[in-house]
N, CA, C and O atoms as a printed pandas DataFrame, in Angstrom:
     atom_number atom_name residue_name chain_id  residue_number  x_coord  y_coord  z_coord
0              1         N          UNK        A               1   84.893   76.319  115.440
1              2        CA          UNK        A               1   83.759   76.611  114.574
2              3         C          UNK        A               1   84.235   76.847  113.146
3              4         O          UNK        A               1   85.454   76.950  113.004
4              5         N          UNK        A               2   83.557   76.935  112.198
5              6        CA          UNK        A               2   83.867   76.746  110.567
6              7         C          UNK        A               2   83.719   78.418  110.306
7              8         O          UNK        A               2   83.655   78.769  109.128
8              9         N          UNK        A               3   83.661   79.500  111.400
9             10        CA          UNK        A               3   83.513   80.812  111.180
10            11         C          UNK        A               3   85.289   81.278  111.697
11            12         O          UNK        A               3   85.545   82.478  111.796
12            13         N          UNK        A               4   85.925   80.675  111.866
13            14        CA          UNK        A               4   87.450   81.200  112.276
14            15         C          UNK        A               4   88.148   81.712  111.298
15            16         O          UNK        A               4   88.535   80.948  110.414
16            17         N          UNK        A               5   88.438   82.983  111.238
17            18        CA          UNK        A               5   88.541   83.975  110.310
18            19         C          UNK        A               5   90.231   84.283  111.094
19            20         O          UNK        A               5   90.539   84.154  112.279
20            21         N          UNK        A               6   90.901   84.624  110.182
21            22        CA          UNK        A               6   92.004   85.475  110.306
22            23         C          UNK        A               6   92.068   86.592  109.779
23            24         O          UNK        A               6   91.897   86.684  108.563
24            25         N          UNK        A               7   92.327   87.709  110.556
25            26        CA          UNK        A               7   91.590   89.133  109.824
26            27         C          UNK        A               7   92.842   90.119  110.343
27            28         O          UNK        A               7   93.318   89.835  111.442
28            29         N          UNK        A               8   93.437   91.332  109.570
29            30        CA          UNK        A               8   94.430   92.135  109.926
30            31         C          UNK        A               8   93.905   93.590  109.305
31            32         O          UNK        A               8   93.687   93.729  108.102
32            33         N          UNK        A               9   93.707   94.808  110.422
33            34        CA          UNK        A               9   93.186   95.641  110.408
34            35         C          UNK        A               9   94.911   96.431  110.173
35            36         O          UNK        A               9   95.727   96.259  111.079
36            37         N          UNK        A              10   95.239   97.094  109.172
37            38        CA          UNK        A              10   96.655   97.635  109.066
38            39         C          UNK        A              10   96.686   99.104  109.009
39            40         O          UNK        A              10   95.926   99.369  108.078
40            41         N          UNK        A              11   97.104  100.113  109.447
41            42        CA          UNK        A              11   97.324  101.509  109.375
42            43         C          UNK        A              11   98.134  102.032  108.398
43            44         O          UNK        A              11   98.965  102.797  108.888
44            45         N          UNK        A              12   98.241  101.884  106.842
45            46        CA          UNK        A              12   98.949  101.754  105.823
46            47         C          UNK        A              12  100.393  102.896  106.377
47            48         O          UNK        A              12  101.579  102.590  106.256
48            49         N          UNK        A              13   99.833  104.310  107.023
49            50        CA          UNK        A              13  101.117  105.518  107.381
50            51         C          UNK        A              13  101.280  104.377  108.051
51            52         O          UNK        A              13  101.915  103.501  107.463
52            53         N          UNK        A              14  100.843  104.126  109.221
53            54        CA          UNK        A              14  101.958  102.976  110.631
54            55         C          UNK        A              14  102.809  102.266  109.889
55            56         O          UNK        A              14  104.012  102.414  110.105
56            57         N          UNK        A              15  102.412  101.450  108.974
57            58        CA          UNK        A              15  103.220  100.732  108.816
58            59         C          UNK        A              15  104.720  100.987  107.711
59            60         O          UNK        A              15  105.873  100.597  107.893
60            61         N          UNK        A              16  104.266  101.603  106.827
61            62        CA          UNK        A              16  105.326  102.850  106.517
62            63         C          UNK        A              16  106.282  103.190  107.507
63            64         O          UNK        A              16  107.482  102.914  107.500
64            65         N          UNK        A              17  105.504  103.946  108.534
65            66        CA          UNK        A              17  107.080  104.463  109.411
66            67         C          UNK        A              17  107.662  103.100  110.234
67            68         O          UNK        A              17  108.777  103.069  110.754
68            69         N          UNK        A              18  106.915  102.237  110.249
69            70        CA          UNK        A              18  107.479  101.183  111.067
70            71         C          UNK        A              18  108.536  100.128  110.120
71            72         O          UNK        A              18  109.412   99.447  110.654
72            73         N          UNK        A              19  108.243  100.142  108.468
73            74        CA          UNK        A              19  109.369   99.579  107.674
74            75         C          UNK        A              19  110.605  100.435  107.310
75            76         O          UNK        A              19  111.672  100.034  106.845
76            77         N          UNK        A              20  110.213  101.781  107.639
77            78        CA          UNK        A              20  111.254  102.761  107.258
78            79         C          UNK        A              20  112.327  102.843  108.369
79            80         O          UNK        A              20  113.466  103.228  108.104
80            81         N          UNK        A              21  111.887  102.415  109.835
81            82        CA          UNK        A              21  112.533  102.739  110.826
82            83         C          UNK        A              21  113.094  101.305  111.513
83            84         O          UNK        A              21  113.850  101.190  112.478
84            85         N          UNK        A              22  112.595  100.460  110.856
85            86        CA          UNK        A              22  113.163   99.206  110.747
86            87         C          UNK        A              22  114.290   99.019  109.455
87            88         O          UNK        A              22  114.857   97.926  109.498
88            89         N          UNK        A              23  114.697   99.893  108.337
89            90        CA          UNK        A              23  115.730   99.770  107.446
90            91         C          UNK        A              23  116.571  100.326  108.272
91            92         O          UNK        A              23  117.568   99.732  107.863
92            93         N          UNK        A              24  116.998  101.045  109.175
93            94        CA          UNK        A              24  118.199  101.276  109.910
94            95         C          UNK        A              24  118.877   99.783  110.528
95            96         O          UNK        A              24  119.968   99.825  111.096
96            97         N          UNK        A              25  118.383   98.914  110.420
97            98        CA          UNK        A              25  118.778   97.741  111.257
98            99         C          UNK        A              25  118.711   96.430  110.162
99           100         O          UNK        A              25  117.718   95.706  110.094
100          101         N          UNK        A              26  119.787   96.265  109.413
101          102        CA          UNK        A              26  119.171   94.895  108.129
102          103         C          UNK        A              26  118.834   93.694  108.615
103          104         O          UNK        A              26  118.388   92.889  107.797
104          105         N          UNK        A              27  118.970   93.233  110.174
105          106        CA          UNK        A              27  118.682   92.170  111.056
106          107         C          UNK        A              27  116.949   92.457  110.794
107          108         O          UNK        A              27  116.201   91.625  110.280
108          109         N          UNK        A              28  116.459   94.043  111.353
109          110        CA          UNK        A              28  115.720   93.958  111.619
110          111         C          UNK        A              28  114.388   94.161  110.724
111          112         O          UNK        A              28  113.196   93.916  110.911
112          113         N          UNK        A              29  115.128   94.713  109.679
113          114        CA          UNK        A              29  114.319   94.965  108.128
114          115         C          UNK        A              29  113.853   93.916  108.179
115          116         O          UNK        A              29  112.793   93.895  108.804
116          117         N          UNK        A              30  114.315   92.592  107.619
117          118        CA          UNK        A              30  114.363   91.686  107.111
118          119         C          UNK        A              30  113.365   90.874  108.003
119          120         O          UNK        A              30  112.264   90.708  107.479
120          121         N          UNK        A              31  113.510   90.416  109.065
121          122        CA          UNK        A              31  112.344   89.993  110.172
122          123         C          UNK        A              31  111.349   90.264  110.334
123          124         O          UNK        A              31  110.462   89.538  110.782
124          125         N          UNK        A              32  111.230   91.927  109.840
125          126        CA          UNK        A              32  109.713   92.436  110.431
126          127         C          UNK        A              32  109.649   92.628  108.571
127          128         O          UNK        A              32  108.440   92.478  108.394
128          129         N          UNK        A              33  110.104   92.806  107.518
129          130        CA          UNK        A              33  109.623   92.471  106.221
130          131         C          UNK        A              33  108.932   91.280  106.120
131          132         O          UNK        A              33  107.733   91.064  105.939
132          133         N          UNK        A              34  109.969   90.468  106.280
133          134        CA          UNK        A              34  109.068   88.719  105.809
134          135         C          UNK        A              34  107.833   88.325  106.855
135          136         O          UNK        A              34  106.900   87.684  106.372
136          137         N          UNK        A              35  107.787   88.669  108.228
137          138        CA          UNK        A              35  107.269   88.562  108.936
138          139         C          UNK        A              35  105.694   88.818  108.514
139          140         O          UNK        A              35  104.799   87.994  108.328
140          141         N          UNK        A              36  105.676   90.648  108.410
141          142        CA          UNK        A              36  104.844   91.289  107.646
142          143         C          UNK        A              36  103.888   90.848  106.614
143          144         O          UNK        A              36  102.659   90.785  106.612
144          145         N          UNK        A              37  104.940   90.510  105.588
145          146        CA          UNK        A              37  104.311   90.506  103.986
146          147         C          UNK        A              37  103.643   88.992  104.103
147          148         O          UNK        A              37  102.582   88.742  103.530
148          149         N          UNK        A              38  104.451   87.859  105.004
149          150        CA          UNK        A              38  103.947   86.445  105.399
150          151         C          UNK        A              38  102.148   86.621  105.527
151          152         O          UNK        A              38  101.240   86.261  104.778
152          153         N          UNK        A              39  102.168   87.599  107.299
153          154        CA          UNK        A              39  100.607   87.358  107.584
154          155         C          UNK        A              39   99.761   88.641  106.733
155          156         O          UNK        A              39   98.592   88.975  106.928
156          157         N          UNK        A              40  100.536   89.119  105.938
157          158        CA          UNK        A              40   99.376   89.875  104.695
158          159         C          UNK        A              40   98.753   88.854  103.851
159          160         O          UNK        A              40   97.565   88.695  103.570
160          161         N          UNK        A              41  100.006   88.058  103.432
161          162        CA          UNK        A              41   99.472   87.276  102.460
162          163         C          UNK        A              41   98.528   85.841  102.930
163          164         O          UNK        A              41   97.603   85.368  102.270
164          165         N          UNK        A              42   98.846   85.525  103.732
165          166        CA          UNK        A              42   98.079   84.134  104.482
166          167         C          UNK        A              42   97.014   85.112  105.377
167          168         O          UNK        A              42   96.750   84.454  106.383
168          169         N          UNK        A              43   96.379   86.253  105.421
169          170        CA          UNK        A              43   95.276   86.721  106.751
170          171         C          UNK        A              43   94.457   86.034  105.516
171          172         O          UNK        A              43   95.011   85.790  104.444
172          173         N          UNK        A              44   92.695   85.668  105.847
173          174        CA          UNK        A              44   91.913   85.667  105.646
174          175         C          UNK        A              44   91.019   87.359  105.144
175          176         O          UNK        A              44   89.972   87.474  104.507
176          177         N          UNK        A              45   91.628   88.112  105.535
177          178        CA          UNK        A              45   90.777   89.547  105.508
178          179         C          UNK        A              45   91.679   90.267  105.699
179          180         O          UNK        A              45   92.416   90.169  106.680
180          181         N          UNK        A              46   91.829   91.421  104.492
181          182        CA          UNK        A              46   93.393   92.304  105.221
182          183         C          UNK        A              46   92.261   93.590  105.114
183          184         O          UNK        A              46   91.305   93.571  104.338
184          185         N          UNK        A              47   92.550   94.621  105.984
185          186        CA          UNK        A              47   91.670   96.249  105.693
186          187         C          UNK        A              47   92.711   96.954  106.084
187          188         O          UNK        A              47   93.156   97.002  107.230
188          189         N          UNK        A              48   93.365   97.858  104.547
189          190        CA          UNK        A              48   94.224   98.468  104.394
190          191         C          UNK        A              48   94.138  100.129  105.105
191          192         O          UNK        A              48   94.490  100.914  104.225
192          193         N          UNK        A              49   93.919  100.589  105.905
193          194        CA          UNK        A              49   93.295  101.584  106.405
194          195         C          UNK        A              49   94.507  102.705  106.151
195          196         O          UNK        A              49   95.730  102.656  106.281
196          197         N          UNK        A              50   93.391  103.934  105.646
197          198        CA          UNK        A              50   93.991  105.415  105.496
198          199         C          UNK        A              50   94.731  105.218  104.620
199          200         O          UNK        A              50   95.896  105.471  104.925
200          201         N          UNK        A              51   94.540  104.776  103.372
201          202        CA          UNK        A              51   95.231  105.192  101.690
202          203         C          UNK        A              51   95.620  106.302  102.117
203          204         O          UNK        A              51   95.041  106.559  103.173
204          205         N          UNK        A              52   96.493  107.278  101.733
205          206        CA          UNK        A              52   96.845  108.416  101.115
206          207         C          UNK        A              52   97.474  109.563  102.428
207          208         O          UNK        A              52   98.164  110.580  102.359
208          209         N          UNK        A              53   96.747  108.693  103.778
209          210        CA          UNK        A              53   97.075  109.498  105.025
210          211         C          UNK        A              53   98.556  109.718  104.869
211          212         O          UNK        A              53   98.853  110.899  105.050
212          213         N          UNK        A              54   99.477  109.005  104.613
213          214        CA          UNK        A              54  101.187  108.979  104.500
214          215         C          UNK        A              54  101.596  110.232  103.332
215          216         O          UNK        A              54  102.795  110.480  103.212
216          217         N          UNK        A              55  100.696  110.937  102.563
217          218        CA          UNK        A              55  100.929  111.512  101.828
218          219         C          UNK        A              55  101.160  113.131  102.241
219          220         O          UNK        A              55  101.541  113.990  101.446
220          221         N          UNK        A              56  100.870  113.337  103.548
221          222        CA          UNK        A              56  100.786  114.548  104.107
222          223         C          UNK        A              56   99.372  115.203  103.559
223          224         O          UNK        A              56   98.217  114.852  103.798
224          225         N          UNK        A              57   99.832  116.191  102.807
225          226        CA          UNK        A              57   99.032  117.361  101.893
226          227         C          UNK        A              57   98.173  116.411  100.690
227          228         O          UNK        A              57   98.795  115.947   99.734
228          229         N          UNK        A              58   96.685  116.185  100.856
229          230        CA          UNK        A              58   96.096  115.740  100.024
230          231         C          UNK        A              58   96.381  115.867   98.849
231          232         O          UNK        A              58   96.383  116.988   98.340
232          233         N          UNK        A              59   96.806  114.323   97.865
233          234        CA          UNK        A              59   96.786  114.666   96.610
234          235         C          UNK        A              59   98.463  114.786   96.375
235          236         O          UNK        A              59   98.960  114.914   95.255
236          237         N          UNK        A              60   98.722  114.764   96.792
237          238        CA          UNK        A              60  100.415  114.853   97.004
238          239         C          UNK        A              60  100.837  113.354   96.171
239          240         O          UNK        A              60  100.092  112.393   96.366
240          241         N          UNK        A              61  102.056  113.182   95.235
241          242        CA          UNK        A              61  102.878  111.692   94.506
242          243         C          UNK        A              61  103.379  111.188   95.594
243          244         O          UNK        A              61  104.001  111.843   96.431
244          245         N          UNK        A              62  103.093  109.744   95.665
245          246        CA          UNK        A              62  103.375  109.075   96.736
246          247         C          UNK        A              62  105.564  108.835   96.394
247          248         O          UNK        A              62  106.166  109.432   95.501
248          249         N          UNK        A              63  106.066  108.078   97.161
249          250        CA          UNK        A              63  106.840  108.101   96.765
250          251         C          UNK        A              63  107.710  106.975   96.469
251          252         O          UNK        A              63  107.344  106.228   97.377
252          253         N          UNK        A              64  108.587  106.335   95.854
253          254        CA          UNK        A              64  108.823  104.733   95.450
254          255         C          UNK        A              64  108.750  103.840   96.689
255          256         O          UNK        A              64  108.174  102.755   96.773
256          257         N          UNK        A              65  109.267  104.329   97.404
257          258        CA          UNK        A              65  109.113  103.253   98.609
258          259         C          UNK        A              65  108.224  102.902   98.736
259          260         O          UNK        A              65  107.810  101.760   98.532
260          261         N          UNK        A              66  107.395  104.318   99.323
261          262        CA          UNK        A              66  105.695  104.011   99.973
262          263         C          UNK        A              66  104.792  102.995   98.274
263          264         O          UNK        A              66  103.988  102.075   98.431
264          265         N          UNK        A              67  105.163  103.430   97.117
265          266        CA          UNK        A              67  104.519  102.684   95.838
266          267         C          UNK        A              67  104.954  100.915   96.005
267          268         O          UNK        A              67  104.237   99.918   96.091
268          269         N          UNK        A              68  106.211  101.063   96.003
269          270        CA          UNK        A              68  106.821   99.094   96.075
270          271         C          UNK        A              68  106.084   99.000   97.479
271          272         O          UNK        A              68  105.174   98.195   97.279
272          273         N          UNK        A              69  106.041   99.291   98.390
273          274        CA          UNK        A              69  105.357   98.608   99.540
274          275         C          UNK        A              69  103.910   98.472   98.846
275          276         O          UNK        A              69  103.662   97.445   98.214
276          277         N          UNK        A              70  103.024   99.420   98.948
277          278        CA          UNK        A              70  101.644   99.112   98.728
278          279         C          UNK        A              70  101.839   98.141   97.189
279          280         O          UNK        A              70  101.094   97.161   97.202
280          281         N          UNK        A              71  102.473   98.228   96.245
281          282        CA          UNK        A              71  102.692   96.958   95.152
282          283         C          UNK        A              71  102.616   95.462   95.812
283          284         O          UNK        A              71  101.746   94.592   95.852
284          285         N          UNK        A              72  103.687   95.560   96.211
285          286        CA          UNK        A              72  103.853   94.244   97.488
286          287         C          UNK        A              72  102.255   93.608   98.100
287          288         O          UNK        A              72  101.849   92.451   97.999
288          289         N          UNK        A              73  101.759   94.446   98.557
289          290        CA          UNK        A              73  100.716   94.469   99.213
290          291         C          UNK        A              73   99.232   93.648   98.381
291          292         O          UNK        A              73   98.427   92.798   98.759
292          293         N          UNK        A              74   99.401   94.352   97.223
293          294        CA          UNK        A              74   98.231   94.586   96.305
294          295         C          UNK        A              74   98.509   93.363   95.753
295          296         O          UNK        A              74   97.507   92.713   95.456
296          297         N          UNK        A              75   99.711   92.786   95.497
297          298        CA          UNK        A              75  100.118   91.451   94.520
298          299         C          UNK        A              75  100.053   90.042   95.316
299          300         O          UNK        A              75  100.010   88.883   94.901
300          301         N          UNK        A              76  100.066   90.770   97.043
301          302        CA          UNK        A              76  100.209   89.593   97.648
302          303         C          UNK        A              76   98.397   88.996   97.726
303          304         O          UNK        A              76   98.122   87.801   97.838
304          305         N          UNK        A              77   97.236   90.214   97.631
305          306        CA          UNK        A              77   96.353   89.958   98.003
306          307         C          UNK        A              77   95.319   89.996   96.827
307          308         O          UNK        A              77   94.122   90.281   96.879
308          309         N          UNK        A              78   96.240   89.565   95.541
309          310        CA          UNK        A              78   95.579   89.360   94.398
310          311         C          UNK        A              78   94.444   87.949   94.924
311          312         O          UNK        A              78   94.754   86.996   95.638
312          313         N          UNK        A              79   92.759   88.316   94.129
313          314        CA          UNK        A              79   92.178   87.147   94.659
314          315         C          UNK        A              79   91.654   86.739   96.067
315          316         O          UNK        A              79   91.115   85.672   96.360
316          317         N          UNK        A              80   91.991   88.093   97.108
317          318        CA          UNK        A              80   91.954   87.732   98.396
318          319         C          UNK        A              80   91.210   88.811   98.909
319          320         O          UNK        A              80   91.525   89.937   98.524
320          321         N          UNK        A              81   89.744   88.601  100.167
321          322        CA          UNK        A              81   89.541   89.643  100.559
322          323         C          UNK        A              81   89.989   90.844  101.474
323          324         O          UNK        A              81   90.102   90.741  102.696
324          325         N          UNK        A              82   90.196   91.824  100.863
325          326        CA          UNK        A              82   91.003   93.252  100.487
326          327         C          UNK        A              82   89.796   94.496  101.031
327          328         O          UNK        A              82   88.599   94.321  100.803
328          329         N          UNK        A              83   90.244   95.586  101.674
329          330        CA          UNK        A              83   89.661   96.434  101.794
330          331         C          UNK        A              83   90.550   97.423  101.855
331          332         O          UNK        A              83   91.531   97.444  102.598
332          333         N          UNK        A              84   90.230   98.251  101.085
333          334        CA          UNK        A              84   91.328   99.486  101.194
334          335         C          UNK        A              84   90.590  100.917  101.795
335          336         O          UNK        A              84   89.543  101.292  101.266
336          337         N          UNK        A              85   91.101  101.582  102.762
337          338        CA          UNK        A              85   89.633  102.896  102.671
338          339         C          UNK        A              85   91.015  103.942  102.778
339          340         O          UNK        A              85   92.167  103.719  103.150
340          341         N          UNK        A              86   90.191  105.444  102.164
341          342        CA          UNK        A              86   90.772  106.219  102.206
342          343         C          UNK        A              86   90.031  107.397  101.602
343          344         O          UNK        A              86   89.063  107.280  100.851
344          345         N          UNK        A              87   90.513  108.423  101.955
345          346        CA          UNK        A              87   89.590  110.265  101.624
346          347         C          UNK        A              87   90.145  110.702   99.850
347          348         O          UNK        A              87   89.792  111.683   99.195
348          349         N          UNK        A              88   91.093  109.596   99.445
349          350        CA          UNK        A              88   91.136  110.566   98.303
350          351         C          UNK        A              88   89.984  109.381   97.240
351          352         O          UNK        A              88   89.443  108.278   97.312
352          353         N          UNK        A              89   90.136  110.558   96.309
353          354        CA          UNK        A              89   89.211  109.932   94.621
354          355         C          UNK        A              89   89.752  108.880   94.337
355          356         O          UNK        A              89   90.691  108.256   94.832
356          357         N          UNK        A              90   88.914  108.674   93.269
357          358        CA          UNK        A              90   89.895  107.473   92.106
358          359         C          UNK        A              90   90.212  108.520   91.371
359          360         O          UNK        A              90   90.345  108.064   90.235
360          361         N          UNK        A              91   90.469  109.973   91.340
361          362        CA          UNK        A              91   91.913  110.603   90.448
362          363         C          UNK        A              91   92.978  110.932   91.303
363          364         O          UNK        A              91   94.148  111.118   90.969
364          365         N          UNK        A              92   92.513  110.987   92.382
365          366        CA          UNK        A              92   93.832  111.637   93.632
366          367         C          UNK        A              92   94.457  109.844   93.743
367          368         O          UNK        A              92   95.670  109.644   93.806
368          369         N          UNK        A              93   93.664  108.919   93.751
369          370        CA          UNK        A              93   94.456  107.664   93.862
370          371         C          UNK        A              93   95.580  107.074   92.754
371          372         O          UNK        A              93   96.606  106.430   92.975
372          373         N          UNK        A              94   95.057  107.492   91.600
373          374        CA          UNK        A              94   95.869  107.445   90.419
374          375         C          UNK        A              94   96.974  108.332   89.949
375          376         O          UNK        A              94   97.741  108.208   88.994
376          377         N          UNK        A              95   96.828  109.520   91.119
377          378        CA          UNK        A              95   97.862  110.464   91.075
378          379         C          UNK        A              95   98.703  110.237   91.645
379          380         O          UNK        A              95   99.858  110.407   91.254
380          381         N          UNK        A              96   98.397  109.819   92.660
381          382        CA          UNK        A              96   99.656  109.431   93.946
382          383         C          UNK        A              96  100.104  108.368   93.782
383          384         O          UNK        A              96  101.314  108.437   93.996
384          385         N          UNK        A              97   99.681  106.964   93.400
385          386        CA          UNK        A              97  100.027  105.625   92.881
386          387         C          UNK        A              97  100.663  105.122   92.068
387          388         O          UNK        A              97  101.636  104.370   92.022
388          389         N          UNK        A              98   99.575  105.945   90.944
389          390        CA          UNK        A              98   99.892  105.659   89.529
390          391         C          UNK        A              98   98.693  104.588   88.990
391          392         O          UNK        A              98   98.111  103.975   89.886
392          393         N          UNK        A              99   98.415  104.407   88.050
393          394        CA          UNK        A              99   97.283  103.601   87.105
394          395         C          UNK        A              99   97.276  102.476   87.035
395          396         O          UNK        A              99   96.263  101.872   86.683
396          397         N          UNK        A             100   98.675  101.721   87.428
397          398        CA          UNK        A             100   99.035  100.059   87.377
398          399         C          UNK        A             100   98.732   99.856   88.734
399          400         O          UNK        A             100   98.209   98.781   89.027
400          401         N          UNK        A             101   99.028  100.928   89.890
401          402        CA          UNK        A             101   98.580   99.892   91.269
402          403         C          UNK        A             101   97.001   99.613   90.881
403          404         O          UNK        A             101   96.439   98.542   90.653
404          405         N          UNK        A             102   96.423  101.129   90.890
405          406        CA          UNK        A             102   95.411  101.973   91.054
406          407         C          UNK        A             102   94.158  100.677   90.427
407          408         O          UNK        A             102   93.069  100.344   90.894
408          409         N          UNK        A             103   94.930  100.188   89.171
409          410        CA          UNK        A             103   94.194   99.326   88.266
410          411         C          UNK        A             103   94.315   97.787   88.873
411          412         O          UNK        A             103   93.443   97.045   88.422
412          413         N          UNK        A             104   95.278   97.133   89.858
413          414        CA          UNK        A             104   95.198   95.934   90.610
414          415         C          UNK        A             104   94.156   96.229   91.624
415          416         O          UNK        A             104   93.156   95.514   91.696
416          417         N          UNK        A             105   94.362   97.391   92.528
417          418        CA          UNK        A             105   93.216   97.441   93.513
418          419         C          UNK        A             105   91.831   97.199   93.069
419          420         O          UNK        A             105   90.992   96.497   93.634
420          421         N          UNK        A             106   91.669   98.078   91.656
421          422        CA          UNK        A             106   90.091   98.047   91.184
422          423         C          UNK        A             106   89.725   96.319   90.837
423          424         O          UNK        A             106   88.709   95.696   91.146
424          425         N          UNK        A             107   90.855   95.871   90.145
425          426        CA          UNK        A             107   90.255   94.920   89.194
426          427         C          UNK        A             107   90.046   93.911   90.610
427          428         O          UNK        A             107   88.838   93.812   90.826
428          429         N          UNK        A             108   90.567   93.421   91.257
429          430        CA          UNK        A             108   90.271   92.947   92.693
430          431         C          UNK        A             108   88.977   92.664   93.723
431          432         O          UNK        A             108   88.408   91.746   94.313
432          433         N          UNK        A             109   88.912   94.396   93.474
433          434        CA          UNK        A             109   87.309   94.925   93.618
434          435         C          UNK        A             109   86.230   94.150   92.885
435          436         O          UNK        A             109   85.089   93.882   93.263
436          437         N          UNK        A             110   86.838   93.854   91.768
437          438        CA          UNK        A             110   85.372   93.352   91.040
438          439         C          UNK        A             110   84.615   95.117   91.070
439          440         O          UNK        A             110   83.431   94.993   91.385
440          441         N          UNK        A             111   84.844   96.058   90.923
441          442        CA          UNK        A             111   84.078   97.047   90.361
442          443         C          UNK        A             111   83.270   97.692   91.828
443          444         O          UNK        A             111   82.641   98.750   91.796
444          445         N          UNK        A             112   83.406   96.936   92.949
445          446        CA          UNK        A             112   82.919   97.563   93.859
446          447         C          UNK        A             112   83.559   98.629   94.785
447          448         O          UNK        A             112   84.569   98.327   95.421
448          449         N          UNK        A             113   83.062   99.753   94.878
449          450        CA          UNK        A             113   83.246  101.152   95.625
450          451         C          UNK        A             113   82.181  101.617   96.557
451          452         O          UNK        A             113   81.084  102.103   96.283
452          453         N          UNK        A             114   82.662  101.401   97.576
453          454        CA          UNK        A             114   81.646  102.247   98.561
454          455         C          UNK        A             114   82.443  103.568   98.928
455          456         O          UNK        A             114   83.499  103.826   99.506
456          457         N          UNK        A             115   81.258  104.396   98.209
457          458        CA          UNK        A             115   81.761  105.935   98.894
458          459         C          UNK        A             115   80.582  106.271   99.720
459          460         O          UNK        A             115   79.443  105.818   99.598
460          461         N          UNK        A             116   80.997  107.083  100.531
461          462        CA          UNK        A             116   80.340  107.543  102.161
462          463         C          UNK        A             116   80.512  109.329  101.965
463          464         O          UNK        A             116   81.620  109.866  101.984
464          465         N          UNK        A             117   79.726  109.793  101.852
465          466        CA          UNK        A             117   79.180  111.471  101.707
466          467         C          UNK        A             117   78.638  111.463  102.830
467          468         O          UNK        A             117   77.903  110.659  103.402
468          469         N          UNK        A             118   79.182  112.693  103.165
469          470        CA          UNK        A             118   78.324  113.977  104.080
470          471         C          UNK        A             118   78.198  113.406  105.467
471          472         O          UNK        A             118   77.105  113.432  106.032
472          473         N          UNK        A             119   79.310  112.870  106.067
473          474        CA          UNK        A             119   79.901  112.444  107.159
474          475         C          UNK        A             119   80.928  113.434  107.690
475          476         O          UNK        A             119   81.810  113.808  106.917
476          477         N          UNK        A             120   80.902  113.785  108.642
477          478        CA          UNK        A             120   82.164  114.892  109.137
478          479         C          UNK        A             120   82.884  114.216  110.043
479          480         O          UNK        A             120   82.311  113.501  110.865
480          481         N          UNK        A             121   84.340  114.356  110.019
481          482        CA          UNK        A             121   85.133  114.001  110.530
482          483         C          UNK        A             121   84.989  114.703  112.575
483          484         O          UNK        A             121   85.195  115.740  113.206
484          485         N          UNK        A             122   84.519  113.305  112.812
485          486        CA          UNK        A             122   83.949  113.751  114.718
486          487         C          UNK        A             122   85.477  114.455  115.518
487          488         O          UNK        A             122   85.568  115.167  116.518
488          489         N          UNK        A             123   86.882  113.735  114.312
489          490        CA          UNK        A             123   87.905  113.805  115.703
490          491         C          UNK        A             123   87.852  115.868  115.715
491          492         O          UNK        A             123   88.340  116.518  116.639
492          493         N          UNK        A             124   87.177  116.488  114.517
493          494        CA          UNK        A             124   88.093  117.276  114.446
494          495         C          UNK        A             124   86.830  118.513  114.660
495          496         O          UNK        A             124   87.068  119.650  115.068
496          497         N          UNK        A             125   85.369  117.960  114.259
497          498        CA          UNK        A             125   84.582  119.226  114.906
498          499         C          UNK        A             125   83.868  118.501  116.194
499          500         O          UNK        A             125   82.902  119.178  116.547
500          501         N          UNK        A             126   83.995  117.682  116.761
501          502        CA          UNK        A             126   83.552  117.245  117.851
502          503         C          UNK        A             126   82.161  116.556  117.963
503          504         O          UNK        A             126   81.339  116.823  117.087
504          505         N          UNK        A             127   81.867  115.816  118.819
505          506        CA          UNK        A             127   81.180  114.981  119.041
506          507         C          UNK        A             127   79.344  115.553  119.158
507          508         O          UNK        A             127   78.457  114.734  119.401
């Protein structure tokens, strides 16, 4: 059918600890790097899930690694549909990032932001 979509739902922390714990091994860096950054850049639909979750303590400076990865990310999917979600602002995003990612994600956007109010988190007061 002409609806065959390639789509990658990503856990931005997962994948963090999974490139960090893959640099112990340069066989294995390197395989699951190119591997990686390959079907980011060729998916049809990437949804970057939980911005800022890797940060621990809300609001917290991200740190170079975790910044060149999400760079990587943001440059590969210049032009491409992109979804990023996450609990912090656009000032907690520019804090932890910095203004040059912060400013590829937006311009990408085309200006669109969906924010979601007055939703409570089910995992944590229950159903």
């Amino acid at each position: 059918s002409n609806y065959d979509k390639r789509c990658l739902f990503i856990s931005y922390a997962e994948l963090l600890e999974q490139l960090k714990f893959a640099m112990k091994d340069e066989q294995a860096r390197k395989t699951i790097t190119g591997t990686l950054m390959a079907e980011i850049k060729s998916a049809d639909l990437v949804v970057l899930d939980d911005l800022g979750a890797e940060l621990g303590v809300k609001g917290n400076d991200s740190t170079n690694f975790n910044n060149d990865t999400l760079n990587r990310i943001v440059e590969a999917r210049q032009n491409k549909a992109t979804v990023f979600t996450t609990n912090l602002t656009g000032k907690e995003m520019s804090q932890a990032y910095g203004e040059r990612i912060l400013s590829r994600i937006m311009s990408n956007s085309q200006g669109f932001v969906m924010k979601i109010e007055g939703t409570s988190d089910k995992r944590v007061s229950g159903i």
